[in-house]
Structures are given as C-alpha cells and as structure tokens.
VOMIVO-341086 format. One record per residue (C-alpha): residue number from 1; residue in three letters; x, y, z. Coordinates in steps of 0.001 Angstrom, whole numbers, plus 500000, padded with zeros to 6 digits. Layout:
BEGIN
  dovex  vexnu      px      py      pz
    NUM    ALA       X       Y       Z
...
END
This chain:
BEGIN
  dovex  vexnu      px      py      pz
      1    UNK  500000  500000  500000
      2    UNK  500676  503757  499552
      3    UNK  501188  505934  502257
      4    UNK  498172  508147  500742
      5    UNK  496345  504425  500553
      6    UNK  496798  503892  503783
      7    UNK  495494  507260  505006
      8    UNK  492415  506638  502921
      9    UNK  491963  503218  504407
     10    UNK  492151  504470  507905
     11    UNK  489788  507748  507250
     12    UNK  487219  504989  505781
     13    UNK  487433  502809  509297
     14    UNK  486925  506112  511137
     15    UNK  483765  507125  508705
     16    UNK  482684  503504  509871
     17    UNK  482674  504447  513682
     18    UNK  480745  507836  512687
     19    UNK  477880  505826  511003
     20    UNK  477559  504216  514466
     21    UNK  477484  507551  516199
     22    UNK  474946  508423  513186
     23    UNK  472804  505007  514317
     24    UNK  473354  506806  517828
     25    UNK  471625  510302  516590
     26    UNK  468890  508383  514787
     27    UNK  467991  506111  518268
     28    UNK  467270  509484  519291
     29    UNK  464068  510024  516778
     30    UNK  463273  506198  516915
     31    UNK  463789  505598  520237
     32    UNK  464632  502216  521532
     33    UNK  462082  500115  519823
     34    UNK  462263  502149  516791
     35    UNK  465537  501597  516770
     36    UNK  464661  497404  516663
     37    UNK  462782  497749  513703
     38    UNK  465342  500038  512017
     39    UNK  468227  497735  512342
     40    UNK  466629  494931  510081
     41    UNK  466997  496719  507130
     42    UNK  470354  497657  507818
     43    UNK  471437  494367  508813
     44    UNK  470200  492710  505651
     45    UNK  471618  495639  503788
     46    UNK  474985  495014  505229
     47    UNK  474631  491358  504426
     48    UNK  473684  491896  501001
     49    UNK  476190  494600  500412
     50    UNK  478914  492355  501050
     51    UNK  478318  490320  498215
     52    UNK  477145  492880  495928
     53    UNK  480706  495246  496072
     54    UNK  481965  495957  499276
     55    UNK  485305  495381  498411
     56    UNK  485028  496651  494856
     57    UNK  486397  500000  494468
     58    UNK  489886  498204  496123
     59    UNK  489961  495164  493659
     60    UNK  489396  497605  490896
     61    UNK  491464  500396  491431
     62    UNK  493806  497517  491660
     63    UNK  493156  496036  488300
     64    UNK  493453  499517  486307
     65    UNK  496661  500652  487819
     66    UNK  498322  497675  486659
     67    UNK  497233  497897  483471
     68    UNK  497845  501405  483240
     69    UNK  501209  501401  484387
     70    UNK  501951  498795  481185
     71    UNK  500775  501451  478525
     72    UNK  497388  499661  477946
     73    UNK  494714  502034  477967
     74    UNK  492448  500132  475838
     75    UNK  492376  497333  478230
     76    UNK  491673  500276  481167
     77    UNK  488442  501195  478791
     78    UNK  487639  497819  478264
     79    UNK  487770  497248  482513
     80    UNK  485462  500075  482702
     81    UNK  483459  498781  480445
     82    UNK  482826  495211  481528
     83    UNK  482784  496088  485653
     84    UNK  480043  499077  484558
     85    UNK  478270  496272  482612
     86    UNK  478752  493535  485801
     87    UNK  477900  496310  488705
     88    UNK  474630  497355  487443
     89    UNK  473477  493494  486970
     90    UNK  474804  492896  490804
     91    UNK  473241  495860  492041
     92    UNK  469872  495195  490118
     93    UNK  469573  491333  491354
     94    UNK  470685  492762  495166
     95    UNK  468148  494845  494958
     96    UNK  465237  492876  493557
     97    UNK  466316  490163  496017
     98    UNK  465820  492566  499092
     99    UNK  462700  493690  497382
    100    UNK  461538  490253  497697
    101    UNK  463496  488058  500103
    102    UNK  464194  490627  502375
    103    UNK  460637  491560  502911
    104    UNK  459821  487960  503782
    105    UNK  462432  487426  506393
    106    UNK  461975  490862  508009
    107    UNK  458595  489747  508260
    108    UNK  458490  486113  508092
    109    UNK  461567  484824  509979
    110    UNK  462342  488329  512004
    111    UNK  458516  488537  512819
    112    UNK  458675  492436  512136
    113    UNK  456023  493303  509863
    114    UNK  456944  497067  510818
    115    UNK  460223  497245  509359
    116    UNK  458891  495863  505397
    117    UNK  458222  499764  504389
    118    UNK  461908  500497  505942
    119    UNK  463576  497359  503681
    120    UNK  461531  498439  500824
    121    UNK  462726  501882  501123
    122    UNK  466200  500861  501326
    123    UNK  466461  498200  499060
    124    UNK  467902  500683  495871
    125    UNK  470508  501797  498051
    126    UNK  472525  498300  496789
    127    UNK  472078  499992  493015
    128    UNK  473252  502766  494087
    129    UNK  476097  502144  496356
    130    UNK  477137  499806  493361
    131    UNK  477365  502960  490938
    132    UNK  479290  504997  493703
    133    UNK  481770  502359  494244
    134    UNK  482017  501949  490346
    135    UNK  483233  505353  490538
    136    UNK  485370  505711  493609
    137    UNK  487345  502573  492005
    138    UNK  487152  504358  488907
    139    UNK  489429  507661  490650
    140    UNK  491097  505067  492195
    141    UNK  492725  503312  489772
    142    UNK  493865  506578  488394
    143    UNK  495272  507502  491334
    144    UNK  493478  509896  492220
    145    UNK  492118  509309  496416
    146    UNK  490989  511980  497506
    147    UNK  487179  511622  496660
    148    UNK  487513  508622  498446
    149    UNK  488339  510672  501834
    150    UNK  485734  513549  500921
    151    UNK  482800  510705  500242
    152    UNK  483301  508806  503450
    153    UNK  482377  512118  505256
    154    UNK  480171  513605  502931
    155    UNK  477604  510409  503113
    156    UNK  477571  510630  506840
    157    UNK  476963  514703  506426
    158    UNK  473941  514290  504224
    159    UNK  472710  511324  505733
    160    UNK  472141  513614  508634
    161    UNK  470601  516821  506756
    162    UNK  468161  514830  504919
    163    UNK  467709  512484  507721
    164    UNK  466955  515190  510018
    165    UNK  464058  517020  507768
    166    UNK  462273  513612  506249
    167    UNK  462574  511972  509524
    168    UNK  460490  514737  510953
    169    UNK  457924  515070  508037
    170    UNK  457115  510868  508353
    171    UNK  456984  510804  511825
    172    UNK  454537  513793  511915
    173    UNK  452350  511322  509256
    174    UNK  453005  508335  511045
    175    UNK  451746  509916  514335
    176    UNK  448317  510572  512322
    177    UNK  448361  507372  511112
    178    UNK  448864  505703  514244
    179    UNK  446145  507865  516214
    180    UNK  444154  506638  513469
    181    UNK  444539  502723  513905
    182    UNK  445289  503225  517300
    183    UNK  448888  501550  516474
    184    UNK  451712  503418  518155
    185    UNK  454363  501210  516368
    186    UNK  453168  503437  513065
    187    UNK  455166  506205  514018
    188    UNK  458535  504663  514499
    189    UNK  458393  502803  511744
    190    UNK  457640  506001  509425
    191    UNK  460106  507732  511037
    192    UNK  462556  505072  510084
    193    UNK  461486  504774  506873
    194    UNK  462273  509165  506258
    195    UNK  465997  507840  507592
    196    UNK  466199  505034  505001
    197    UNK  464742  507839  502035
    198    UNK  467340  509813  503627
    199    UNK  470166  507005  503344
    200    UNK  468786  506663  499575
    201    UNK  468785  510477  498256
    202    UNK  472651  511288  500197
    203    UNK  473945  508121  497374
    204    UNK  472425  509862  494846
    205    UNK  474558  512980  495874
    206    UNK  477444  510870  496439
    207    UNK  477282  509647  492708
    208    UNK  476996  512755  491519
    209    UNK  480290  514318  493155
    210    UNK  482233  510330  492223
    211    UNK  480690  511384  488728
    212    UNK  481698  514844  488419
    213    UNK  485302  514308  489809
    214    UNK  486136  510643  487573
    215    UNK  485492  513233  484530
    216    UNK  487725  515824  485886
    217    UNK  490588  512931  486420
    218    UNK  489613  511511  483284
    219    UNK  490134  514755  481065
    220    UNK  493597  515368  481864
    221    UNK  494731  511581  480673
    222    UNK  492786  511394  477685
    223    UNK  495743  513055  475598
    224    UNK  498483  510508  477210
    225    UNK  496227  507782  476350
    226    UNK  496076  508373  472719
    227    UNK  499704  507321  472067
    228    UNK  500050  504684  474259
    229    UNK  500345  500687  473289
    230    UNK  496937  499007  473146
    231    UNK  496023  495590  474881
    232    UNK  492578  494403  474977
    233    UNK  490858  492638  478373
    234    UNK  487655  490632  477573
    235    UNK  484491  490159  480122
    236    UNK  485803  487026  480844
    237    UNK  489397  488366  481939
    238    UNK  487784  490880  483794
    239    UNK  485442  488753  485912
    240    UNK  487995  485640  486384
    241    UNK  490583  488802  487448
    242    UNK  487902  490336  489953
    243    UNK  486950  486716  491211
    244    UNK  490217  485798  491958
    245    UNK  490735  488871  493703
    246    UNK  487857  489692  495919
    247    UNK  486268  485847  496792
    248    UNK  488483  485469  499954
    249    UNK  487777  489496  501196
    250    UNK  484052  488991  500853
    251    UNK  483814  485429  502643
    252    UNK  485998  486729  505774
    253    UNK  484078  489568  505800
    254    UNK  480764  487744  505637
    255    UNK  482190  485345  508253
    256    UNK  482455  488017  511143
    257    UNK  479189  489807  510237
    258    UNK  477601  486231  510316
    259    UNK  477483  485882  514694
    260    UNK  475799  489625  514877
    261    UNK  473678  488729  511318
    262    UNK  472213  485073  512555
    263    UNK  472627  486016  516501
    264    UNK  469678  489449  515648
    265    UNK  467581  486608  513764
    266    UNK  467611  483961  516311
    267    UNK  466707  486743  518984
    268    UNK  463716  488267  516828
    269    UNK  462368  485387  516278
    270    UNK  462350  483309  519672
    271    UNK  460932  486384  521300
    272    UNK  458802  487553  519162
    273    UNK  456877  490989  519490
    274    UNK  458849  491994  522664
    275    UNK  462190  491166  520226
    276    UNK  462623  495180  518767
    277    UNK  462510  497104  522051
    278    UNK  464634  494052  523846
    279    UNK  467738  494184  521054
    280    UNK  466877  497975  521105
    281    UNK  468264  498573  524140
    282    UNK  470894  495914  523849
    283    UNK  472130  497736  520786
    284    UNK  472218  501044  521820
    285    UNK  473771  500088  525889
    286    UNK  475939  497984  524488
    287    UNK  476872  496632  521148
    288    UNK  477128  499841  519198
    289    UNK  479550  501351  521873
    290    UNK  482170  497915  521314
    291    UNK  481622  498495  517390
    292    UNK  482718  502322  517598
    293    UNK  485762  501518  519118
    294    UNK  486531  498184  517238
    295    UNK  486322  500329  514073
    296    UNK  488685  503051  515779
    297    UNK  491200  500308  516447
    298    UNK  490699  499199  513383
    299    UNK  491769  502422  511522
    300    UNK  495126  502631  514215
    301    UNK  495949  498781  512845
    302    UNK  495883  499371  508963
    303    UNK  499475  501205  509374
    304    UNK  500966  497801  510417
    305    UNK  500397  495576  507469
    306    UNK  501793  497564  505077
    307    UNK  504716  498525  507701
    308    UNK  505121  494374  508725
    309    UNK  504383  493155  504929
    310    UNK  507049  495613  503503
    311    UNK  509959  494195  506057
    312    UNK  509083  490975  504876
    313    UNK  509233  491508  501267
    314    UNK  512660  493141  501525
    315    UNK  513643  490311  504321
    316    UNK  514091  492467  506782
    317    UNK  512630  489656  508842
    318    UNK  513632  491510  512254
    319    UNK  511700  494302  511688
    320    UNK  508633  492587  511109
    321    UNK  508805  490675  513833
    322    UNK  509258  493992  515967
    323    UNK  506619  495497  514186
    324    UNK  504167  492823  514293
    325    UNK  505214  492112  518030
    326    UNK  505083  496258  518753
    327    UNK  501657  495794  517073
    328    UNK  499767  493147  519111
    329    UNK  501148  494767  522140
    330    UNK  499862  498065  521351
    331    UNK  496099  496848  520651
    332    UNK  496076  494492  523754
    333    UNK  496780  497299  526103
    334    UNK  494404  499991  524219
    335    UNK  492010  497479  524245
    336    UNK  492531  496333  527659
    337    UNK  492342  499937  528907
    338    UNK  489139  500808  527225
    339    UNK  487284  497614  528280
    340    UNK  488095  498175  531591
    341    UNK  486734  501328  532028
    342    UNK  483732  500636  530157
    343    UNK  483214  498136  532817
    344    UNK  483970  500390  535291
    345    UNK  481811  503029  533980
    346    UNK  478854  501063  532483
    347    UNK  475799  502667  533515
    348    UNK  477692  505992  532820
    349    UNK  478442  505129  529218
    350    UNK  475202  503906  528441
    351    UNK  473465  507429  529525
    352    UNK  476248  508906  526998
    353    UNK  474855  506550  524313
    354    UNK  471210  507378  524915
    355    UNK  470626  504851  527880
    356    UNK  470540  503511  531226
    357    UNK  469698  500625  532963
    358    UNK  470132  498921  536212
    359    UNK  470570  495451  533973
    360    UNK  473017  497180  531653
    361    UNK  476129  495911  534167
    362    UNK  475099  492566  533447
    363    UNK  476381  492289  529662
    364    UNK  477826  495391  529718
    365    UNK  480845  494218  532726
    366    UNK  481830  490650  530706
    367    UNK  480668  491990  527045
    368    UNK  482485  494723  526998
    369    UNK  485935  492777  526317
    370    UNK  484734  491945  522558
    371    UNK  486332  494591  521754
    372    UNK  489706  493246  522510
    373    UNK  488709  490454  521115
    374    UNK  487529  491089  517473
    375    UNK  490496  494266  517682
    376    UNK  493261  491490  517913
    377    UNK  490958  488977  515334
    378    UNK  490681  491842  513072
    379    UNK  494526  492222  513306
    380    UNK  495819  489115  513013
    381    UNK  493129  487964  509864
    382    UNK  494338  490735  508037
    383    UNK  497609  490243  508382
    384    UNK  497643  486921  507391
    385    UNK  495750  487715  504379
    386    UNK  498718  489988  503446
    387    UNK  500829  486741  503368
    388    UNK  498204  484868  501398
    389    UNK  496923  482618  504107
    390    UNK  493122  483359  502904
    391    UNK  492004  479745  503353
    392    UNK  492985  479364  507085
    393    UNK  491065  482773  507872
    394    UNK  488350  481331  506389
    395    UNK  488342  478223  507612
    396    UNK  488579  479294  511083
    397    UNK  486356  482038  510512
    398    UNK  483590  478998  509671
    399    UNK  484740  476760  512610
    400    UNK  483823  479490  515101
    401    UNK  480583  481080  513162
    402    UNK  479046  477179  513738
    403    UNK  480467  477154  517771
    404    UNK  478723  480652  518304
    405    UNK  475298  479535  517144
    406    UNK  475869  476123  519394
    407    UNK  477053  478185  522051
    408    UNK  473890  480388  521720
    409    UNK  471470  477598  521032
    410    UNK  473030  476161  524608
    411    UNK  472662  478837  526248
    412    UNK  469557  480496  525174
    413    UNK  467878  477307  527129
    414    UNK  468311  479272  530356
    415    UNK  465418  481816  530432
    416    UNK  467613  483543  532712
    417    UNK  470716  484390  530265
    418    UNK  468390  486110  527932
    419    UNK  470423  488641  525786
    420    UNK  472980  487330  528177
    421    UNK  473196  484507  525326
    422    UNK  473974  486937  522310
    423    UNK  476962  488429  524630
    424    UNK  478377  484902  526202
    425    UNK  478142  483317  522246
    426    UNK  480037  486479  520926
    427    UNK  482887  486495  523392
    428    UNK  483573  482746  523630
    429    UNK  483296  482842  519303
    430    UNK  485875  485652  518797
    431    UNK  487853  484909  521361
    432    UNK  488615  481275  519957
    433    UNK  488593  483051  516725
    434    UNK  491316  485741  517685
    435    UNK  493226  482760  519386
    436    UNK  493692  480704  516841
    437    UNK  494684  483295  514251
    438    UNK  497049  484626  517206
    439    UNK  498956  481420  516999
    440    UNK  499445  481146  513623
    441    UNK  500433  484450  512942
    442    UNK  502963  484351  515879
    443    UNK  504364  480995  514135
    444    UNK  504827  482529  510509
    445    UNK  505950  485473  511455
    446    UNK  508362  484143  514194
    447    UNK  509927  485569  517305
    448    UNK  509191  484568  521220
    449    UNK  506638  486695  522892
    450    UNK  507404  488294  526150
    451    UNK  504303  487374  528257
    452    UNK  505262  489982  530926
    453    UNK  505434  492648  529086
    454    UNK  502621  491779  526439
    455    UNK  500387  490711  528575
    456    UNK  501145  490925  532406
    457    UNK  501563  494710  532462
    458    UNK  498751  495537  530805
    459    UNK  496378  493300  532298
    460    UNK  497775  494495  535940
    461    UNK  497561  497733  534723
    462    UNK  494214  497938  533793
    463    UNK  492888  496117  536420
    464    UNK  494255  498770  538819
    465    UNK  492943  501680  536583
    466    UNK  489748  499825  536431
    467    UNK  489310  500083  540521
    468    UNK  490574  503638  540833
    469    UNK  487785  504501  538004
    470    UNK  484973  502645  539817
    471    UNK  485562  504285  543365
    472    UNK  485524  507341  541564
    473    UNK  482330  506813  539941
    474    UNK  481067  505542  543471
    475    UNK  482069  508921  544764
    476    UNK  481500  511055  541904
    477    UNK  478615  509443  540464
    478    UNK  475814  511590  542329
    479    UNK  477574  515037  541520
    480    UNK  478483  514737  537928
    481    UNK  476563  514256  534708
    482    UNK  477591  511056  532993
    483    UNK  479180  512519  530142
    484    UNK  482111  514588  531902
    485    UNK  482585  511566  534606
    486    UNK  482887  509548  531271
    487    UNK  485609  512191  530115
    488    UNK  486838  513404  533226
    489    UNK  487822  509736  534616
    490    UNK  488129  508059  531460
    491    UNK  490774  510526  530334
    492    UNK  492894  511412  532740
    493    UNK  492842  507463  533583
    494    UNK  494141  507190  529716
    495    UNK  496896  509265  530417
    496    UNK  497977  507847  534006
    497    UNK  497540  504109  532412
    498    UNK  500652  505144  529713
    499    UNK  502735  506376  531293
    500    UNK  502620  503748  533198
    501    UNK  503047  501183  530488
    502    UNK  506154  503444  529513
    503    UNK  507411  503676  532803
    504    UNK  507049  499411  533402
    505    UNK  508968  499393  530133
    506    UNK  506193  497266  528222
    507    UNK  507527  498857  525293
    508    UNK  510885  499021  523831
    509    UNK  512338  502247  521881
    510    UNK  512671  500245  518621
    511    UNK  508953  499260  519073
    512    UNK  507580  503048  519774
    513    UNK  509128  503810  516141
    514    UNK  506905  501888  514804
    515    UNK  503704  502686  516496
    516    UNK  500945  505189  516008
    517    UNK  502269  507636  518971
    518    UNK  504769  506090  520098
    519    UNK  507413  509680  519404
    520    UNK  504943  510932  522105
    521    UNK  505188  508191  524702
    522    UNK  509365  507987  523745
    523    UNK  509273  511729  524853
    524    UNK  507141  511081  528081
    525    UNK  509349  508152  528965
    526    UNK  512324  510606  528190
    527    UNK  511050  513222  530682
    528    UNK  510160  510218  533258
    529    UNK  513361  508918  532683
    530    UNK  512478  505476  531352
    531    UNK  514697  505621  527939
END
C-alpha cells in the first residue's frame, strides 16, 4: 500500500465508527424500539452489500493501475466497460432480492412486519452504492484518492441533513396514522422509513460528486492515452481477474458479520413481538459502543500491514517481527484499557449513548471485552491475508461462526441468560477466533513473545485503573453528569495508564518507532526517565 492508501483506508474505518454515532443520533428520533425495527433493514443491507461490492472499488482500482502502468489504455476502457456492465446486473439482482426476500424474512423469519416499508425503502441503496463504488474505484485506479476521503464524510453529512428534515415530516404522518389505527408502532416505523429515504437520496449525491470528479481525472489523461500501446481485456478476463481477487475478502468479511447477522435473527424470532425494544436497548447500551471503538482500532491497525508486509518483502525479517510484536502489544493494552473502564463506567456510558439501565452491568461488565477480542481477530486475519493465508482465515472464521450459534442455542435454554446469550456466544466465538489466528500468525511470522510485558503489564495495569475509576464513579457518580465523569475519569485514567506502560517498560524504543504515537510516549518516557 501507499502511504496516501493507507490514510484513505484508515479515514474509511473512522467514517465507519461515525455511522455508528449516526445510528446513535437516529435512536434518538426512533427511540429504543424504533431503533429494533430500524436495524433489520440495515442488517440485511449490510449482508447483502457484502456480496454485491463491498470490496470493489479496492479490487478495481487495483486492476486499472496495473494495466495502466503497462501502457494499455484500451484494456483500462475495456475494465470500465465490463465492471460498469457487471455492477449494474449485481446491484439490480441485490436489489430485487431485498425487494423480495428481504421483505419475507423481516417479516416472516424476524417477525417484524413494521420494518417491510423500511427494507423496501432501502432496498435501491445496493444499486446505488454499486454505481458509487464503480466510481470511487474508477478515481482510484487513476490515482486519484481523495474523493475517496471527501465521500466517506460527505455520506455521513447528508445522511444527517436529509435524515433530520424527512425523519420529521414521516413521523409527523406516522403519528396521524397511528392515532388513526390506534397503532403506536406506526410512528417509528415512518420515522425510520424518512431515515432510510434519507440514506437513499445522500447516494444519489454521492454519485453525483464520484461522477463529476472521475470526469475531471479523466480529462487530463485522455491526451496521454492516445499514444500509448493498446492491449485488449475481455468480460471474461475481467470477471475471472475480479473473482480471483475479491472471493476470499468477501467470505471473511461475511464470516464476522455472520454471529451479529444470525445472533439478531435467532433473537427476533424466539421472542417475538417483545424482540425490537429488547435488542433495542441491547444495541444502543451495548453493542454499538464495542463496534465504535473496534472500528477506531481498526483504523490505528491498517498502518501495520503495510509497515510488517514491507519488512518481509525486503527480508528484513527483524523488523517485522518487531513490528508485528510492537503491534499486538499496542492493541492488547488499548484494548485492555478501554474495556476496563467501560466496565467500570457502564451505567455511565450507556446514559452517553442514549441509555441507562440497572441490567446494563450485566452484559455490559463481561461483554464489553469483545472489543479486545475482534480488535486482535481483526489484526491478526488481516495480516495473514497479506501473506496469502486466505484459506485458514476462512476456515477458522467457519469453525467458530458454527460454535457461536451452538454456544447460543446452549445457552439460550436458560430463560435467565436472555440477551445474556447473544453476549456469552460472541465472546467465547471471537475469542477462539482471535486465538487461533494469534497462533498462527505468531508461528509465521516468528519471534518469542514476552508474556510479561505483552500481557502481564497491561492486564495488571488495567485492572488497577479499572478500581481507581469505579471508586471514583462511586464517589462522583451523584455530583456529575455522565458525560464529563465519562471524560473526566476516562481521560485522565488514559493518560495515568501510559505512562505507566512506559514507565514498566512494556515497550521498547525500537517498538515506539513503529507505532501510532509512540514519538509521544518515547518523549514522556524521556522526561520520566524510562529511555
């Protein structure tokens, strides 16, 4: 990857963790069970979506820089061509078969009749999104990235401003409506469905900027292209090419959506009518916090692969191994940090989400450590993926997608464990998951790991942060708001919890080179005296 790549790639995980704060915003408007019926169309959308071209403007972009940097331009045309002719069959056959089949399970097998206007609503977006990533692989592949930054904000932006206004105009209909049938579920539901119209009309805007810039890209090469050698690609080529390419990206990435996907199914329909405003609340307290900051971790891990990959290529074995090493050490103690005071904070950072509960602690307190979990998974998966080991992430990926429906099938016996199941069958999954690809990324990549400094410290550490932070909650609790108790303690414990990990010496000076801040902490353990 390119530096500017790389940027790109961490400003899209970053746009990832607004759309949750976005889901956040909306919960406001829907409310809790609102919120239920809202995330059935989104779910099947993401499902759908990763089949359809989530990985496409990456494959592509790939395919038309290499043939532009061999002179063959006609082959580039050609590529355009046949993916413009593929994408609008994919998107048209993803969206006739949310049209169809995704109206029958949201109402069928999720037992949601409410949420068929909201799938029907959304179900163009896959046409759409198809055309925009058409064009963002389309700038791409002529190097050109920076509509790929500006769209990743600018969806979220007029997702919002639409959002805002035709949220307001359905749910003023859908409370007539409902006072009319006497059926208060009416006005969520419209209210939802102005969001999804809103989701819908900010593509259209995206397309139109994708469009506008590809042609401003595309006017300054046309003159180069004109004298270059000609080569020819044929639909064939271009599909084997993008197979080839993109199979093993959209089965991983199928495989960890799969436990929330089939885990939201099994819920809605074992419980039923009570299912929206139970996963509702589980959602907003809970699961949407541990996806923000997965996706935050996510965007500080994409530096390493290209960092560890490069050493390797060059066989400057040593340095990877640092790097990956300085890598895994970095996300288990950020992670550890941050579930700990999640724990420690629970009922606090559910208020900050949009709510509280005194049953929150319960999956909050043990659920909150999938985020170190799926961080690490997340990490090691794509790092072996860099070496080519797609088949083992998959494989695994499989093996623990069948042990978290077991898991929750076990569990969900106990009337007791209720959404206690969903959390238990998540963190056992992914933690077997992140395990496994732990070990065999540690063997390829060599090197012995230094339990007490990779995992001791930071798990003493945070423990010990974690029980300062809950007797100041205990003390505090009554005479702050949640959200500057959430600040107040949360970041000033981030900043104690560092420097203590620099002044333990979990970290070496070779390793803060290579890690996102780590010329900060090397001048705080300068100052401290550490290094």
């Amino acid at each position: 990857m390119r530096q500017i790549e790389i940027k790109r790639k961490q400003i899209e995980y970053l746009s990832m963790a607004l759309e949750i704060i976005l889901l956040l915003a909306i919960e406001r408007k829907l409310k809790l069970e609102g919120m239920g019926f809202f995330l059935i169309p989104v779910v099947l959308f993401a499902i759908a979506w990763t089949f359809v071209g989530e990985n496409l403007p990456e494959v592509l972009a790939k395919l038309i820089r290499i043939r532009r940097s061999k002179g063959q331009h006609k082959s580039v045309k050609n590529i355009h061509r046949y993916s413009l002719i593929c994408q609008i069959a994919l998107g048209a056959v993803g969206t006739f078969l949310m049209l169809t089949v995704g109206s029958y399970l949201g109402e069928h097998v999720f037992s949601c009749p409410f949420a068929s206007l909201m799938i029907w609503i959304l179900s163009p977006l896959l046409f759409l999104r198809s055309m925009s990533s058409l064009l963002l692989g389309y700038c791409q592949g002529e190097g050109f990235e920076l509509p790929g930054v500006i769209t990743c904000l600018l969806r979220i932006v007029v997702i919002y401003g639409f959002g805002i206004i035709l949220g307001t105009v359905a749910g003023e209909y859908g409370t007539k409506v409902s006072a009319l049938l006497k059926v208060e579920h009416y006005v969520a539901m419209y209210i939802g469905a102005g969001w999804c119209l809103a989701i819908v009309m900010a593509e259209l805007v995206v397309i139109l900027f994708l469009f506008f810039s590809f042609l401003g890209t595309r006017r300054r090469k046309q003159r180069a292209e004109s004298e270059s050698m000609r080569a020819s690609v044929s639909l064939q080529g271009y599909i084997g090419a993008s197979f080839r390419n993109v199979i093993f990206k959209v089965l991983v990435n199928f495989c960890e959506l799969f436990p929330f996907a089939i885990g939201m199914l099994l819920f809605y329909h074992k419980e039923g009518a009570d299912a929206p405003l139970t996963y509702g609340t589980f959602f907003v307290g809970y699961l949407a916090v541990c996806i923000l900051i997965y996706r935050l971790m996510n965007a500080m891990s994409v530096p390493y692969w290209n960092k560890i990959a490069g050493f390797f290529k060059h066989d400057e074995v040593r340095l990877g191994r640092v790097c990956y090493h300085a890598g895994m050490e970095f996300l288990i103690a950020f992670a550890l940090y941050v579930c700990v005071s999640i724990s420690a904070m629970a009922t606090q950072v559910g208020a900050v989400a949009g709510f509280t509960s005194p049953n929150l602690v319960k999956v909050v307190v043990p659920g909150s450590f999938l985020i170190l979990f799926a961080s690490l998974a997340f990490y090691f998966s794509r790092l072996l993926m860099r070496f080519g080991k797609n088949v083992i992430v998959l494989g695994i990926g499989i093996i623990c997608d069948i042990l978290y429906v077991l898991i929750f099938m076990v569990l969900w016996t106990d009337e007791r464990m209720n959404l206690l199941s969903l959390t238990y069958a998540g963190l056992i999954s992914f933690g077997i998951y992140a395990a496994l690809l732990g070990m065999i990324t540690t063997q390829l990549v060599g090197g012995r790991m230094n339990w007490l400094k990779e995992i001791v410290i930071p798990i003493g550490l945070a423990a010990v942060m974690g029980i300062i932070e809950a007797l100041c909650v205990k003390f505090m609790g009554e005479k702050l708001e949640s959200i500057y108790i959430v600040l107040f303690v949360g970041g000033f414990g981030f900043l104690v919890y560092w420097c203590a990990i620099v002044f333990l010496r979990s970290f070496t000076e070779e390793e803060l080179s290579v890690m996102p801040f780590g010329g900060v902490l090397l001048s705080i353990g300068k100052m401290i005296g550490t290094f």
